[in-house]
Every structure is written in C-alpha cells, then in structure tokens.
C-alpha positions as CSV (number, residue, x, y, z in Angstrom):
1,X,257.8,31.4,-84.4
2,X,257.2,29.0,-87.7
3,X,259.1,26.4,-87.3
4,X,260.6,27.1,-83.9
5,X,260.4,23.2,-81.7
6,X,259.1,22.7,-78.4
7,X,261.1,23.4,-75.4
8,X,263.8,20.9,-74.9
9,X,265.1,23.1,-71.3
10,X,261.8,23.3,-70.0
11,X,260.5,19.4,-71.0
12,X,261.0,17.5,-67.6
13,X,259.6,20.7,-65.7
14,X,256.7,20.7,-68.0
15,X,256.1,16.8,-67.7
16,X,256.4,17.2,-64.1
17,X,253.3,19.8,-63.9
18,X,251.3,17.3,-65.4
19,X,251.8,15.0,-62.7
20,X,251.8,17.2,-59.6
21,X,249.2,20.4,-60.7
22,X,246.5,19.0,-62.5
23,X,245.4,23.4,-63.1
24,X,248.9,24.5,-64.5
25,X,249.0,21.5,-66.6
26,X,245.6,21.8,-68.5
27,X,246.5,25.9,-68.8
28,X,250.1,25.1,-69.7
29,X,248.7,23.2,-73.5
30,X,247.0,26.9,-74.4
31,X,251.4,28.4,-74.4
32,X,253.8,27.7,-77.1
33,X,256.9,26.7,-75.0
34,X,260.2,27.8,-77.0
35,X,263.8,27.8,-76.1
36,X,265.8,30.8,-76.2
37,X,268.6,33.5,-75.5
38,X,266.1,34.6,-72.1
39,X,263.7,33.3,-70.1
40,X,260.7,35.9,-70.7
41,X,257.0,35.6,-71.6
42,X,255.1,37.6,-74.4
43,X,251.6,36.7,-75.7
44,X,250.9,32.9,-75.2
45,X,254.8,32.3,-76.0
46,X,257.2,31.2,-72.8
47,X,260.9,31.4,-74.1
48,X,263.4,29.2,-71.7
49,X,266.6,30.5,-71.6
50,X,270.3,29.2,-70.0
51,X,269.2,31.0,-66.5
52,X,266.2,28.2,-66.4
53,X,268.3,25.0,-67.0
54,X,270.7,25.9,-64.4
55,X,268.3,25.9,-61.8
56,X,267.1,23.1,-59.7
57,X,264.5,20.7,-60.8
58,X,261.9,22.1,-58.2
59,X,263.0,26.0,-59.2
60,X,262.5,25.2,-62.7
61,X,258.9,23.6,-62.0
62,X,257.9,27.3,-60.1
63,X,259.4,29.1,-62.7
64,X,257.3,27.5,-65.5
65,X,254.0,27.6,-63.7
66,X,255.4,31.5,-62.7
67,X,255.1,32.2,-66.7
68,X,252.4,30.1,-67.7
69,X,250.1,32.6,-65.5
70,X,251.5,35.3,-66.9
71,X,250.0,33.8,-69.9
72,X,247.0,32.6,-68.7
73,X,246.3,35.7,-66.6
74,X,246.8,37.6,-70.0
75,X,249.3,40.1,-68.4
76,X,251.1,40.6,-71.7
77,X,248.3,41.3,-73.3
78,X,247.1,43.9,-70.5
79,X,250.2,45.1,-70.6
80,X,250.4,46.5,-74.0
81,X,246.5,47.4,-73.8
82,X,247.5,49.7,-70.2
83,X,250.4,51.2,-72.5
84,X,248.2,52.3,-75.6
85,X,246.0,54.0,-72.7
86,X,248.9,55.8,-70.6
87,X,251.1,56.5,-73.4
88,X,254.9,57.9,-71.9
89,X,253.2,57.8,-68.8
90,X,253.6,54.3,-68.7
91,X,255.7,52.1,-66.8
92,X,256.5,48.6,-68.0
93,X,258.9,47.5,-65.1
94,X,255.9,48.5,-62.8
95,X,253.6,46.7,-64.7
96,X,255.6,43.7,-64.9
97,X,256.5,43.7,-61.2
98,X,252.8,43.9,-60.2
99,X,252.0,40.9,-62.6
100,X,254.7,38.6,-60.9
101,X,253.7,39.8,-57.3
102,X,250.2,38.9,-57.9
103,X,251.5,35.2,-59.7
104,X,254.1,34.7,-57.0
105,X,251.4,35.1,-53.9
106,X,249.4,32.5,-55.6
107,X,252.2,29.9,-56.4
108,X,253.3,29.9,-52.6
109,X,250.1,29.2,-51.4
110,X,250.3,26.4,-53.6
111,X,253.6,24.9,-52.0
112,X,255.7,25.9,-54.9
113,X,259.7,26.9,-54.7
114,X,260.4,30.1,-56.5
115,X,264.0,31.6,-57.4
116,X,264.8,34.0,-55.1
117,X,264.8,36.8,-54.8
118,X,261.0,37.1,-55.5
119,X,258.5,39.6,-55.1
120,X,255.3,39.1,-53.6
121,X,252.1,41.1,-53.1
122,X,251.7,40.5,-49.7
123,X,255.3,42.3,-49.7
124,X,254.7,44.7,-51.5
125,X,251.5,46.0,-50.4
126,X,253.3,46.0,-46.9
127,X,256.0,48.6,-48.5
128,X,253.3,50.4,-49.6
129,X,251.1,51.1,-46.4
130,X,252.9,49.5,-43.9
131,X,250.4,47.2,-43.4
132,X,250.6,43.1,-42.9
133,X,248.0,41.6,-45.2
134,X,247.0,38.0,-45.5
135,X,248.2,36.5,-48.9
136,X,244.5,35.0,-49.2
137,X,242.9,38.6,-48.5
138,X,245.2,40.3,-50.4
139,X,245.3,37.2,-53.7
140,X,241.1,38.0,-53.6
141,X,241.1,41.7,-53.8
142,X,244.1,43.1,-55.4
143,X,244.3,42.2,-59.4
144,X,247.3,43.6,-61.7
145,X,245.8,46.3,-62.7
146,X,244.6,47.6,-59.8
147,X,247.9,47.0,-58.3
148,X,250.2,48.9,-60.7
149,X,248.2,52.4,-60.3
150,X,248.3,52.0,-56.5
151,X,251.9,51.5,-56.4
152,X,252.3,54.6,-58.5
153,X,250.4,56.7,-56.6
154,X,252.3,58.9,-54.2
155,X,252.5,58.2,-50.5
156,X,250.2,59.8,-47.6
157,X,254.1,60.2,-46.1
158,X,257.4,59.3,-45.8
159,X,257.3,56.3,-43.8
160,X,257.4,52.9,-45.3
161,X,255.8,53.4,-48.8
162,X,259.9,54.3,-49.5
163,X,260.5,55.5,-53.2
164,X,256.9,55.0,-54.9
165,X,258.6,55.8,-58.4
166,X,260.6,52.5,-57.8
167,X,259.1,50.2,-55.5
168,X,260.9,47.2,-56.5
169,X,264.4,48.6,-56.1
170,X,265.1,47.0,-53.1
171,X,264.0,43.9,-54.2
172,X,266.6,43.5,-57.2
173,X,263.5,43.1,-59.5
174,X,264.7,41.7,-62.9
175,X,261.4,42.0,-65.9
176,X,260.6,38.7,-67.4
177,X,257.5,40.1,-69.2
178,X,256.8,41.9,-72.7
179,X,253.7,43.4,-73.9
180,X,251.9,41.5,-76.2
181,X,252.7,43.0,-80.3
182,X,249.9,44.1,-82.4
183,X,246.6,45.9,-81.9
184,X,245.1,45.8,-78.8
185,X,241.2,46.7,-77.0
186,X,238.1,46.6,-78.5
187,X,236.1,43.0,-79.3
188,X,239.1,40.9,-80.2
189,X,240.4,41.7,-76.2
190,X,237.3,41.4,-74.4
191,X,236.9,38.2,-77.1
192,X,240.4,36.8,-75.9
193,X,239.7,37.4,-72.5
194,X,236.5,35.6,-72.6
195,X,238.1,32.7,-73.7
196,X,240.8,32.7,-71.2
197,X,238.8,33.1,-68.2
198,X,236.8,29.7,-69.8
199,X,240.6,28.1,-69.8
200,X,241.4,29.3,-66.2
201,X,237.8,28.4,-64.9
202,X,238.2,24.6,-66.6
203,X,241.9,24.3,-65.0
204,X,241.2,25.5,-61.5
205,X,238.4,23.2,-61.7
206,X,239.7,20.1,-62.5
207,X,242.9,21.1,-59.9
208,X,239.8,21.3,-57.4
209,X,238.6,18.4,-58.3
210,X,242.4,16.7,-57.9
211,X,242.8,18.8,-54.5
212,X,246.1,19.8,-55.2
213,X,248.3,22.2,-56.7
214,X,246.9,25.6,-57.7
215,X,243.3,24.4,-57.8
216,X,243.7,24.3,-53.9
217,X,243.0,28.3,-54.3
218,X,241.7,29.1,-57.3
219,X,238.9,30.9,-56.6
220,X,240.4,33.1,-54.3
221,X,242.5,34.8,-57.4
222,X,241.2,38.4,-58.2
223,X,243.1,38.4,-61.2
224,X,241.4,35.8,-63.4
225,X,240.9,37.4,-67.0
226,X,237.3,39.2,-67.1
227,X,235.9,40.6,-69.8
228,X,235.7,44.6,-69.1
229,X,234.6,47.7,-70.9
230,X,237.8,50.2,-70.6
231,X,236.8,53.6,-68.9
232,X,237.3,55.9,-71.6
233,X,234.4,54.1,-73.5
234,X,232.2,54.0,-70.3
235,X,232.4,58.0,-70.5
236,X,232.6,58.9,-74.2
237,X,228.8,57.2,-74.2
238,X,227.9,58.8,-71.2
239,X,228.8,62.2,-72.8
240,X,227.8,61.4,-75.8
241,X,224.3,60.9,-74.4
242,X,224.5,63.9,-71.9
243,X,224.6,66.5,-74.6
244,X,222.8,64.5,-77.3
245,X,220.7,68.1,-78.8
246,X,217.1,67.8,-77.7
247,X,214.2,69.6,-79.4
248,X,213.1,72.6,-77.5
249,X,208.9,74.1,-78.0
250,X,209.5,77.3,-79.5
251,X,206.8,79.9,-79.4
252,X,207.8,81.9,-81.9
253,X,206.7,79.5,-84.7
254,X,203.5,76.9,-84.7
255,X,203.3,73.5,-85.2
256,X,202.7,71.9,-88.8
257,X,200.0,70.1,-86.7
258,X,198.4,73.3,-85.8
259,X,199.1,74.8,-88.8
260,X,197.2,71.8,-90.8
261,X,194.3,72.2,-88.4
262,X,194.2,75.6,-88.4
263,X,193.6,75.0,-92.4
264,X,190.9,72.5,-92.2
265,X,189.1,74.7,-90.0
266,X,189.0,78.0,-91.7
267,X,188.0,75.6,-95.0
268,X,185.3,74.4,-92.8
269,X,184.3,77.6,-91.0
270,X,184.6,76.1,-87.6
271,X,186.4,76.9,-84.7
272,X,190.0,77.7,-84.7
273,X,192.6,74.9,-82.4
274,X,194.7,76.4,-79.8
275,X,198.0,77.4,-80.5
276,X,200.5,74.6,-80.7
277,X,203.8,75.9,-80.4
278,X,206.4,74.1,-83.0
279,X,209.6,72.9,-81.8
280,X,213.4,73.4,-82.8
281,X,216.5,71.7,-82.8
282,X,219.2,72.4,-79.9
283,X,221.6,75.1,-81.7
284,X,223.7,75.9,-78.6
285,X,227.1,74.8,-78.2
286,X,226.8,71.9,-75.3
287,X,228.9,72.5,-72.1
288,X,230.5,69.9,-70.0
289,X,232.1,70.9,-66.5
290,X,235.0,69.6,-65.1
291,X,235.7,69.3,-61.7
292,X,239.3,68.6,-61.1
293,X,239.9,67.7,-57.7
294,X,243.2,69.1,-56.0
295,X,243.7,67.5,-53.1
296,X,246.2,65.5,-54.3
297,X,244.9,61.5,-54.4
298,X,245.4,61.6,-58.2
299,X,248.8,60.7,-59.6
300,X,250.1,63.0,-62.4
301,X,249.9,59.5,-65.3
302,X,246.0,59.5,-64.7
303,X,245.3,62.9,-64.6
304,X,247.3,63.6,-67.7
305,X,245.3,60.6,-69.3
306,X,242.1,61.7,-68.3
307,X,242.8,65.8,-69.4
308,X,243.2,64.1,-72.7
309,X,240.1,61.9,-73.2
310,X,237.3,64.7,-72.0
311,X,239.2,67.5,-74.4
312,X,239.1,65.0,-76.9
313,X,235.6,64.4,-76.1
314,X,234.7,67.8,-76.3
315,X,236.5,67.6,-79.6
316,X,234.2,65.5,-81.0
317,X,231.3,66.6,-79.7
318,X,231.9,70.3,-80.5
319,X,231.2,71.4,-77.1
320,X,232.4,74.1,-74.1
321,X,234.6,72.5,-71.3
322,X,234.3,74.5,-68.4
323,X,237.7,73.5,-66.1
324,X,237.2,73.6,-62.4
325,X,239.9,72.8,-60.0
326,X,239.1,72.6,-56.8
327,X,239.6,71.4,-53.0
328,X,237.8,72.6,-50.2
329,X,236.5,75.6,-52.9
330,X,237.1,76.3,-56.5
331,X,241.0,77.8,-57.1
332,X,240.8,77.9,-60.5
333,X,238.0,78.5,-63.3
334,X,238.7,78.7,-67.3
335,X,237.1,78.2,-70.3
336,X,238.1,75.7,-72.9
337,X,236.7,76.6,-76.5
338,X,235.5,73.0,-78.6
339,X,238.0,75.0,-81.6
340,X,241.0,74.9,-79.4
341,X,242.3,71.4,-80.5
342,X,245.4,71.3,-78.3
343,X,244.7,72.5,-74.3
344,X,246.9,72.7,-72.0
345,X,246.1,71.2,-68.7
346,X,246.6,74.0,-65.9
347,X,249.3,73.9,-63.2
348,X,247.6,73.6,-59.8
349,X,248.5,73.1,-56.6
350,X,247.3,69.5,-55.0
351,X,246.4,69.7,-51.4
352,X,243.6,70.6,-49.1
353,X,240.6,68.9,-48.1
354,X,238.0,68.2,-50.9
355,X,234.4,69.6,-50.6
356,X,232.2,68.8,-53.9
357,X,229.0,71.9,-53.0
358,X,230.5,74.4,-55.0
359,X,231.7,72.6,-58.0
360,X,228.1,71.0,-58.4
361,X,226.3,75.0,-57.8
362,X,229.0,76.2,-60.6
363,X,227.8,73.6,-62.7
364,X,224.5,73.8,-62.6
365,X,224.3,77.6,-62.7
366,X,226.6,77.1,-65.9
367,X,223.2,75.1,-67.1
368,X,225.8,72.6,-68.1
369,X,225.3,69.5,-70.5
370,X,226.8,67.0,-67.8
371,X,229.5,67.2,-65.2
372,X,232.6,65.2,-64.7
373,X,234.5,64.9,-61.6
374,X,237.9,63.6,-61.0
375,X,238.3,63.0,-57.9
376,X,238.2,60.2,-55.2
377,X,235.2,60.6,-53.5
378,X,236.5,61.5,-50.2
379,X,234.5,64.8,-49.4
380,X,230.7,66.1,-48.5
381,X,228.9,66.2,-52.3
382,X,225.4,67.4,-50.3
383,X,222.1,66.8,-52.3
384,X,221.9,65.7,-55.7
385,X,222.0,68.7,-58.4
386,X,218.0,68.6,-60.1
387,X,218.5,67.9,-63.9
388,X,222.6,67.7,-64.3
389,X,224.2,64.4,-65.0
390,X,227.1,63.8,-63.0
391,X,230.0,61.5,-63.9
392,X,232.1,60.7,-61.0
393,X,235.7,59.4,-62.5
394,X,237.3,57.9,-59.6
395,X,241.2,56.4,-59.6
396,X,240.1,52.9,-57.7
397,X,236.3,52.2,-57.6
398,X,236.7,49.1,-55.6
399,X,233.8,49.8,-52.7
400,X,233.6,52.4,-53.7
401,X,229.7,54.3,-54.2
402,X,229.1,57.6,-55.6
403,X,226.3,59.2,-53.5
404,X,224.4,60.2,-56.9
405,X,225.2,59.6,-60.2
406,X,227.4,57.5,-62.5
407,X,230.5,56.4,-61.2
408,X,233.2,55.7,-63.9
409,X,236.8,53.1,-62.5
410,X,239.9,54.5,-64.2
411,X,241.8,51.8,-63.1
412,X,239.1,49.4,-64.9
C-alpha cells in the first residue's frame, strides 16, 4: 500500500467516530483506511469501496466501526492462523460470518445502524439450538473462534439448527473479510495480540470513561484479542514429556559407584559394600494410546486435524500409537508403527453413548507412555489410572473439567 492516500469515501464517517465513540475512534488510528474497488478488511487495512459511499451517513458510520473491529479484534489475522491449522478443512465464509456476528451483536448494543441484512450472534446461536440468548450473555461468552467450530459441528437433530454446512444461507451473507498474508503463529502472533488487547483495553476505557459509544459495553466482549498458546503446542510438550526415556536400575550390571567401592575395599582389606545395581537408558520404543471417541460430538475438520498432529507426534518422537475408537466399549483396536509415515485414519461409525473404563484399562495394561483422548467429556471415566498420564483433548473446553488429568481446548 506505498503510496496509497487516506480514505477520501470513508472521511466524514471517520470524523464522525471521533465525535460520537470516543473507543472506535482511539482503535480506528491503529487501521490504514484506503479507498478501493470493495469494501473488505485484511490485516490492519479497511478498503472503502462504491457500495460504502452510497449508503447513508449513519450506515456508513456502522459500517466503519463494523471493520475497524474486525481489525482490532484481529479476525484477519486469526483467520489465516485457523487456516494454516485446518488446512482444506477450512471454511473462510464460516469464519468470516462468525467474526461479523460477534462485531454486529456488539455495535447494536451500542445504538449503531447497520446495512441490512446483518447477521448477528444472538441470531445465529438461535439457528443453531433453537434457543433465545441475551446479546450481553451471549457477546460475554461466545468469541470467534469458538463460534466458527460450533456452527460447524453437526446438529443433535433436524430441527432448527437447518443446514450446519451453511448456516448463513438464509441470511444472504456477503464476506467482507480476508485472511491476513504472510506467516502466521508463534511469538510474532501472541506478540501482536498482546499489543492489540493493550489498544482495545485503552479505547474501551477511555469510551467508559466518555459513557458512550462502544465503551458502554466493553467489558462484556469475549472476543478481545488474548494472547493464547495454540493446542497442538499444549500437546506436543505434554507428549514430549510423557515419553521423555527415563533411566531404569538394572541388576544385571553394578554401579561405577559400587564398583569404585568395591575397589577401595579389596585394596584396603575391609568389608565389601552391598550391591548397587547400575542403571540404563530407556531402549523401548514409547507407546502413546489413543482413545477416539465415536459417539459422534466431533466434527470430521477436527478429527482429521487432530489424526494428524499425534501421528506426527509419534513421528517425531519415534514411538507406537495404539488407536482406540470407542463409545460405550472399544469397536476398534490397531496398531500404528512410528516407521509408517503416512496413516490412514480408520472409518468408524459415530454413535452410541461414550464410557471412558475400558479405554483407560487398555491403556494402562498396554503400559502405555501417555494416553490421549478425543472426546468431549460426556461419559463415566471412573477412578484415575495409577502412573498413566492422560491428555483429555476436548472440542470446546469452556466449563469444562476433566475429572483427572490434563485437559487440552482444540478450539483454543
């Protein structure tokens, strides 16, 4: 964008923010505002397009403050990270939609006019369960990200929840939003997201302060940018230490401690020490079980996602996965060798009622390295297994509690 000019279409709307929304103001100096072909954000750049100078002066102030959250929310960003994660099980129209329902709840509470049609989250949660939620309740619980896997994962029935593959259908959703270009995760996100949650905290702040606008309701928004560590490195390190080798006492050999002592006292002629045994290195291949649960709460996108981080895993770390898919019992058992580079995740059926007993006895009599279950948590897990680390990979770990264990937020 070198040498591109400030936003001529969007210059009374913007001057307008500064008088009315003291929050979308200070947040709306951290965007580049451009003019162009469409009006879309992607990164920290807002392009105004035709569409937004033919709409009405109070349209076109709803409509900026609409894409400078998008910025400030860093949904472009997220976007592209979420899409380096999921691969072609992606969705960016879902994305998208559940980024402007989440930034469309918020600017109605805050008295703003929005083009219409508009989606909402309010609305669409309703599709989804058939359920009226409050906009406050649902602005405080639900962020994006959370959002886009629950809209994607299948219905309990055919009632309201409609066509889960394409929820915004009957809405006429049009995508204003494009994932941010270049390299994405690691320090320089959790880096940019610590900075943008300082922005946001400093706006809604002053818009407190002001009592109007968006500060009005500020801290009721779930979706404020927060620094996270992404699931797939929460596990790799709780692998990693799971089946970390350990030195084992071996009898078969002594001790160079004993041996030295031994030494000193034949040299000296006095009594011999007790045997110290020596001890050896872990040679064994590690094993890590995996409980797949088949019940059917896990949507294919995930699954596929998650099949691919533990083999990789168990690339890396050389060891046995140990595949069990289960509901109410274990349906299906194989072995995956660490050599096979390319497994193939097993059909299975997904139904039943879920019942954790068995997969934790089959892990355990499999003297297993850790065990990782894929599941969500609805089922009887009984006591905890003595000495086997269990990793409980869950698709939404909001309230959620594992009853022993690590628990592990895919949608985090």
């Amino acid at each position: 964008m070198k040498g591109a000019r400030h936003s001529e279409r969007a210059r009374a709307a913007l001057q307008d923010l500064a008088e009315t929304d003291p929050a979308i103001a200070a947040l709306s100096l951290w965007c580049q505002h451009r003019d162009g072909t469409q009006t879309r954000t992607q990164g920290t750049t807002i392009t105004y397009g035709p569409d937004f100078a033919a709409l009405p002066a109070h349209e076109q102030r709803g409509l900026a403050a609409h894409h400078i959250l998008h910025v400030a929310f860093r949904h472009s960003a997220r976007s592209g990270e979420l899409q380096a994660r999921l691969g072609d099980g992606f969705s960016a129209e879902r994305y998208n939609m559940a980024a402007d329902a989440v930034v469309n709840e918020a600017l109605l509470l805050a008295d703003y006019a929005l083009p219409r049609p508009a989606v909402t989250l309010t609305g669409l949660l309703e599709g989804k369960t058939g359920d009226a939620v409050a906009a406050p309740v649902a602005l405080a619980e639900w962020d994006v990200d959370r959002l886009y896997h629950a809209l994607g994962a299948p219905s309990d029935d055919n009632g309201p929840a409609g066509n889960a593959s394409d929820p915004g259908a009957a809405r006429r959703f049009v995508p204003d939003l494009d994932a941010e270009d270049g390299p994405s995760g690691g320090d320089d996100s959790g880096q940019d997201a610590a900075r943008w949650r300082q922005h946001v905290a400093r706006a809604l702040d002053a818009g407190r302060r002001a009592g109007r606008g968006l500060g009005r309701i500020g801290h009721r928004i779930a979706d404020v940018p927060e620094p996270r560590t992404p699931w797939e490195v929460v596990l790799r390190r709780l692998l990693t230490q799971a089946t970390m080798p350990q030195p084992r006492p071996s009898p078969a050999r002594p001790s160079r401690r004993w041996i030295a002592g031994a030494a000193q006292a034949t040299r000296a002629g006095t009594a011999q020490p007790g045997f110290e045994p020596g001890r050896r290195p872990l040679s064994d291949v590690p094993r890590i079980a995996l409980g797949l649960d088949a019940s059917g709460s896990i949507d294919d996108a995930r699954l596929a996602l998650f099949w691919g981080e533990v083999t990789g895993i168990a690339r890396r770390l050389r060891a046995e996965l140990h595949l069990m898919v289960f509901d109410d019992a274990i349906r299906h058992r194989t072995r995956i060798d660490p050599a096979d580079t390319r497994p193939a995740l097993p059909a299975m059926p997904r139904d039943g009622g879920t019942n954790f007993v068995p997969v934790l006895a089959e892990a355990q009599a499999l003297r297993a390295s850790a065990l990782v279950m894929l599941t969500d948590l609805e089922g009887g897990a009984g006591p905890p297994p003595r000495g086997l680390p269990v990793i409980w990979a869950v698709p939404d770990g909001t309230a959620l509690v594992a009853p022993f264990g690590r628990l592990v937020d895919l949608s985090a």
